[in-house]
Structures are given as structure tokens and as C-alpha cells.
C-alpha angles and dihedrals in degrees: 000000000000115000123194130199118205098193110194099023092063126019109234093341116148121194142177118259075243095051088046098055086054095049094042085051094052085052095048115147123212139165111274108238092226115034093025093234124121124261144167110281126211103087090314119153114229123246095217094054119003100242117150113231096217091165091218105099113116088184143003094253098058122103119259117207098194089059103028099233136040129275089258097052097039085048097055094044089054091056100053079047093056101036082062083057 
């Protein structure tokens, strides 16, 4: 059996290779669709601008119903948010 240690995430903590890709896939980052910086993936809400990654959005255009309302609309309505400062 492999066994990793990821020194400095978790004290002490030893995994399987198999243990670790798991916990590498539920930490994914990826670039927010709305405010460009990169956040966790897997339905996470991220912390800049609040938008809910629900991963089931086919277009921009398409409603989501974890945020009320579609990317494009979300993203425009974070930008006027942000240009009143």
C-alpha cells in the first residue's frame, strides 16, 4: 500500500494515493465564472462574489436556481456592485 504524507495540510496525516486523489478532486480550484478568481469547485460558493458553483449550467444564458437568476445576469449585476464601490 502507498502511503502519502502531506506534511503542512495536515499535521501528521497519512493517506492512500487513493485517499489523496479524492482529496485533491474535493479541492479542486477553478475560475469563478463571475468575478475571474480562483475558487474551490464542487457546488462551493465563492467567497469574492458569492456565486454558487452548482456545475450544471450548460450557457450563460440558462437559468441557475441556486443563484436566482443566470451568469450573465449575476455577472453583470456584480459589476455594477462593484463599479459603486
Amino acid at each position: 500500500m502507498n502511503v502519502i504524507n502531506i506534511a503542512g495540510i495536515m499535521k501528521d496525516q497519512k493517506m492512500t494515493y487513493k485517499e489523496y486523489k479524492d482529496y485533491r478532486r474535493f479541492f479542486e480550484v477553478e475560475k469563478c465564472p463571475i468575478c475571474g478568481k480562483y475558487t474551490f469547485s464542487n457546488g462551493y460558493i465563492c467567497r469574492i462574489c458569492l456565486w454558487e458553483a452548482d456545475g450544471v449550467l450548460e450557457d450563460d444564458d440558462e437559468y441557475s436556481y441556486a443563484n436566482y437568476c443566470s451568469i450573465n445576469e449575476y455577472r453583470r449585476k456584480y459589476q455594477e456592485k462593484m463599479n459603486k464601490g
